[in-house]
C-alpha positions, 0 to 999 in steps of 0.5 A: 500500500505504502509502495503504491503511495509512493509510486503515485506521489511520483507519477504526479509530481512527473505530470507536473514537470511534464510540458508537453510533447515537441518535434525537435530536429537533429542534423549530423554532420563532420566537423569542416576545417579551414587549413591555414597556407603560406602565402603562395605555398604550392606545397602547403595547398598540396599537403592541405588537400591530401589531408581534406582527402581522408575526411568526410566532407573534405571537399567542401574544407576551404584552403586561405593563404595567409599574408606574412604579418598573420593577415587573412585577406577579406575575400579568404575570410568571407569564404571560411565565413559562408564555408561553416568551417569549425576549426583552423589547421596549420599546415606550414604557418609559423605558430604566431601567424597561424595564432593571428590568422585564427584569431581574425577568423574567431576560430581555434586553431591546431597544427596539421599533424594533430588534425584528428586528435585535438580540437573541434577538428577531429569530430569527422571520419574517413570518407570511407565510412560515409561513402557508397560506392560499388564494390567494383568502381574505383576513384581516380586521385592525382598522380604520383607526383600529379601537376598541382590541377590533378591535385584541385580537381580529384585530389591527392593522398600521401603514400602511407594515406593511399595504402590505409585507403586501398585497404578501406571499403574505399577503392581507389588508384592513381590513373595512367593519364590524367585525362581519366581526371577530367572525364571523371568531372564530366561523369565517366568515372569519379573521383577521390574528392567527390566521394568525400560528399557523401552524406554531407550535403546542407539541409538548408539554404538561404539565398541561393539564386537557384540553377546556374552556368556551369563553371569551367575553371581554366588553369596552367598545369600548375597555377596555384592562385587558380587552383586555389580558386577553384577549389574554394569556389567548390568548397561553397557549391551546395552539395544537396541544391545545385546541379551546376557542374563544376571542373578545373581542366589544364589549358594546354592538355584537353586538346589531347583527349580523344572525344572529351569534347563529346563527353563534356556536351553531355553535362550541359543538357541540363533543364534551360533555367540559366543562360548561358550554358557555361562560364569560362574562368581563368586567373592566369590564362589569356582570353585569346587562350580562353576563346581557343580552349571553348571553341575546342569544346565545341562552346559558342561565345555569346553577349546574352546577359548572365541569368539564373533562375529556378522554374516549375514545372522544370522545362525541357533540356537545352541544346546544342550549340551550347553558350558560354562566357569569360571571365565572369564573376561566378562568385555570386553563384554561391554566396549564400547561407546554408546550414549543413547536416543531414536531418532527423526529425522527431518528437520528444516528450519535455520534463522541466527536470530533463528529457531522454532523446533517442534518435536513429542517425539520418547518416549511415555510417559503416565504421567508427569515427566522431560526428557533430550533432545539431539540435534545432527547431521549437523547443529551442525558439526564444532562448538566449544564444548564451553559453549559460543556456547551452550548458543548461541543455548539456554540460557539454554543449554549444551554440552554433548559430541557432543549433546547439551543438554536441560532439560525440562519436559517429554511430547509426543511434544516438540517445540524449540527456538534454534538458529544453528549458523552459524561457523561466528556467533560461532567464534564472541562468543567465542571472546566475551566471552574472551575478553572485546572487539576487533575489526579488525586490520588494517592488519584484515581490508584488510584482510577481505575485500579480503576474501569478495571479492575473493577465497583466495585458489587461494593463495596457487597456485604456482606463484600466491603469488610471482607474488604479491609480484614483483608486490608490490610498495615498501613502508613501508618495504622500507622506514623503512629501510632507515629511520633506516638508518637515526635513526643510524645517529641520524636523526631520532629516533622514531615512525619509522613504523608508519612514513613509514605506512603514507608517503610510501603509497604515492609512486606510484604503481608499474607496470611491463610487465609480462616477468619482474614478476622474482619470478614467474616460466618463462612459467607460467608469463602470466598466472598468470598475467591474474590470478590476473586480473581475481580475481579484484586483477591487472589491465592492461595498457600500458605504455606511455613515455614522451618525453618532461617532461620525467615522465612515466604514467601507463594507463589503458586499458579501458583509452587507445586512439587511439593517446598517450599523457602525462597525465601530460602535455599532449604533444604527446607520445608513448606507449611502445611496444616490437619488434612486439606488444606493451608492456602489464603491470600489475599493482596491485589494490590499496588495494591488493597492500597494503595489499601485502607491509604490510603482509597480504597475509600470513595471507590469505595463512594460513587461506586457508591451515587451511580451505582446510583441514578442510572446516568447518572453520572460521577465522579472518586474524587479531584483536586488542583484548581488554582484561578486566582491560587492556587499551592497545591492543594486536594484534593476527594474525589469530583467528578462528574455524577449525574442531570443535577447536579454534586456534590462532597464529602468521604469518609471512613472514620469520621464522628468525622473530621469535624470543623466547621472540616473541614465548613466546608473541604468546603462552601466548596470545593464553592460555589467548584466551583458544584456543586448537590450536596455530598456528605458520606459515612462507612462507618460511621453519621453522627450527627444533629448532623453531619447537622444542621451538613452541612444548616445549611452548606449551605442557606447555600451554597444547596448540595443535600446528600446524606448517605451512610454506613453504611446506604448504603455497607454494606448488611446 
């Protein structure tokens, strides 16, 4: 029985942690580098592509020439950028210029021969675990010594890498001629290189400008600048969404090769969605050269404008003669975004405390290795993209974009501790982690009760604030003027706040007939007067006067008697009434009531304009933040989560309250809180030098600032 007890109390307690079912996504996906070259270096671009040639996805590994001060040049840099290359490789950099070029591409770095035991750049494997080829085809590499283009276009392997891959699943082998390279391009065989895409294509794009020209890349044998070229423009080609052929071909061999020109044709019947048919590109050739080299192609130089598209339904192939043109910037082909992985989608069941995620591997994989694995989709939307929220997920994960990231061994299943947190959960970490401590202030304490216990958007509609406040028993604010009085007179000279906070609550409530509520607009008083009672946040009563001690009582209707009396001295009395009915009152309860005399409700106003355009959002309507080495307190008015960002800022009820040395205070408090959003509020209109300052302190901080008053907090 007891056992029973117990498995019950356990079952409940899990359905209350329980947030419900969610389809999550998980890409898998190898670990891209960037390998790091001497500028020039042909040797170094040759020991790079030997090493990208035993990995997955080597193909797509960018290579940048680094300048001898360390330097990376921009066009390099927006490679790595778009390549989503994880880590850096030096391959023959001094450790200094690795050290520098790194640090400019924001990545780690590690030496060449640690590629595969240190850093993020070991979570691949051999392409011959992620490959499927048929048992009886083998993929041409350069030859033994191969011209520096054979290495570009099929790639290379060191002779202790070769005899490792001959022994794999992978069949390979150096051709007699390297003709077999540039047929392998155009589709009679393949080569090394292009086995290392298996199963590492994107799963999405974003502006890619659909189908286009196939680029033929035009070299001297051995040219470094265009085979560096062209192996970087291939490095960013999609391997899921585009069809456009790619090829790197020698100048002066092709002419050689018995019925190539018939050969290529056959890759450019392709569905006539671009124009021309192919671009011809070279750094190093001249263009008479070029012209010659298409017309050996059987290619007809054409004036028509580049055009790229993408049709439904798909239209019928194109013809010969096929079209070309030179020298073209083809970059603009692959200059968009794109995520890479392949993806499985599927559900998981949330707890607060923590979910187990059991998925099957959309990649096969036929031998051991390390893999990166992605996790995206709705259960992440609205968190932070801070180190604090990734470790919250796992201790041992990271941010990548809008994916958080694990490294972990390739296998064909894969099971998860992860916990999705809650924007609640996400918000109390990031406090932690900048902070010592904090806790609710008394103004966040009222606050959060009411956001418990109420939908605080209500506050956003007309009157519902104003009713509040002529409903609000002067207190404080009250007593704090008069005493200030007093201090000028030398009566009384300090501790003035906390003198009105102790004795102002003693005043009783105020209570008013709903015709007497001045700020409210006069066809609307009833209503929202019945508003606030149905939110818990007013009663209503009537009011009895006493004829013999003269006090005046507020009852409530559920203590209402059919005869009045006194309820202090309980002679007979007389409810108060109108011409016709007796005299309805509203009088607010005890914690709104203070709530509205001490300023909370601005907060609240704020915190449901900030959710309203933006729902995933969570917020603190006020905490006294302990930072580490410091004894004393410092207040913050509204902390939170809103959209993805982490705002802080300042409310108040005038904008005349705010002063520089305030603003000053509250931007440097939300640079220390490393918010992305400073908050600067009023109920009433914020004058264009407040916002002014407001913007000049931030862009400082490199603070967002989001201004919100009157227009916002009050709509009419």
């Amino acid at each position: 029985m007891l056992a029973d007890m117990r498995w019950h109390a356990a079952a409940v307690n899990q359905q209350m942690e329980y947030r419900g079912q969610m389809a999550i996504q998980a890409a898998v996906l190898p670990a891209r580098a960037v390998y790091l070259i001497k500028e020039g270096s042909s040797e170094g671009f040759r020991r790079a592509v030997q090493e990208a040639s035993t990995r997955w996805g080597g193909v797509s590994e960018p290579i940048v020439e680094v300048l001898p001060d360390g330097s990376v040049p921009p066009g390099h840099q927006q490679v790595v950028e778009l390549s989503g290359a994880v880590g850096a490789v030096n391959v023959d950099l001094s450790e200094e210029q690795a050290r520098n070029a790194a640090s400019q591409l924001n990545l780690d770095c590690v030496p060449l021969l640690r590629v595969d035991r240190d850093g993020i750049t070991r979570f691949t494997c051999h392409p011959s675990h992620t490959a499927r080829s048929a048992v009886d085809s083998s993929h041409v590499l350069a030859r033994e010594g191969g011209k520096l283009w054979e290495v570009a276009a099929a790639g290379d392997l060191t002779d202790e890498t070769l005899s490792d891959m001959q022994r794999s699943a992978l069949s390979v082998r150096r051709p007699r001629t390297n003709d077999e390279i540039g047929r392998a391009q155009v589709g009679i065989g393949s080569t090394l290189l292009q086995q290392t895409e298996a199963q590492a294509g994107e799963y999405q794009t974003r502006g890619i400008p659909g189908q286009a020209p196939a680029v033929i890349w035009v070299t001297e044998s051995d040219n470094l600048n265009d085979c560096l070229a062209f192996w970087n423009l291939r490095a960013l080609r999609s391997l899921t969404f585009s069809q456009a052929p790619m090829m790197l071909l020698p100048i002066d061999e092709v002419k050689y090769w018995v019925d190539f020109e018939r050969q290529f044709s056959r890759v450019l019947a392709r569905p006539a969605e671009f124009s021309p048919d192919a671009i011809v590109v070279s750094y190093g050739v001249e263009r008479e050269r070029l012209e010659h080299f298409a017309h050996l192609l059987n290619l007809q130089p054409t004036t028509d404008n580049v055009r790229v598209s993408q049709r439904w339904p798909t239209p019928p192939l194109r013809q010969p003669p096929y079209t070309c043109r030179f020298n073209i910037d083809v970059r603009q082909f692959f200059d968009f975004e794109r995520e890479h992985g392949q993806v499985a989608t599927f559900d998981i069941h949330v707890f607060r405390s923590g979910s187990t995620v059991r998925f099957s591997s959309p990649v096969e994989f036929g031998g051991s290795g390390a893999t990166l694995v992605r996790f995206f989709g709705r259960p992440f939307d609205g968190l932070p993209r801070r180190s604090a929220v990734a470790t919250l997920v796992h201790e041992h994960a990271t941010w990548h974009g809008d994916s958080i990231q694990l490294k972990t061994t390739a296998s064909n299943s894969y099971q998860f501790d992860l916990l999705v947190p809650s924007l609640d959960q996400a918000r109390q970490e990031i406090l932690n982690s900048v902070t010592a401590r904090y806790q609710l202030s008394d103004k966040g304490r009222m606050g959060a009760a009411l956001q418990e216990t109420a939908d605080i958007s209500v506050l956003l509609d007309p009157g519902i604030f104003e009713a509040l406040v002529d409903l609000m028993t002067p207190r404080s604010k009250t007593l704090t003027k008069e005493l200030k009085n007093l201090a000028q007179q030398g009566i009384i000279e300090r501790n003035l706040a906390d003198l009105a906070i102790r004795w102002g609550s003693r005043t009783e409530r105020r209570y008013l007939p709903a015709q007497q509520l001045a700020k409210v607009t006069r066809d609307e008083r009833a209503v929202i007067a019945e508003k606030l009672c149905a939110l818990g946040w007013a009663e209503r009563g009537l009011k009895v006067a006493c004829p013999r001690c003269g006090m005046d009582n507020f009852i409530r209707m559920p203590e209402v008697e059919s005869v009045a009396s006194c309820p202090g001295c309980s002679a007979s009395a007389s409810y108060t009434a109108d011409r016709s009915a007796l005299s309805i009152f509203y009088r607010l309860d005890t914690l709104v009531d203070r709530a509205t005399d001490q300023g909370v409700f601005p907060h609240l106003m704020v915190i449901a304009a900030m959710t309203k355009a933006e729902p995933l959002s969570s917020f603190l309507p006020g905490a006294d933040l302990y930072f580490p080495g410091e004894e004393k307190s410092v207040e913050v008015d509204v902390f939170g989560i809103c959209g993805g960002k982490v705002v802080s800022g300042e409310v108040k009820t005038s904008s005349s309250e705010f002063t520089e040395e305030q603003m000053r205070r509250d931007v440097e408090l939300s640079s220390s809180l490393r918010a992305d959003v400073h908050i600067l509020a009023a109920v009433d209109k914020v004058p264009i030098e407040t916002r002014v300052l407001a913007q000049t302190l931030c862009d400082s901080a490199g603070l967002e600032l989001r201004v919100l008053d009157g227009e916002q907090l009050r709509p009419a």
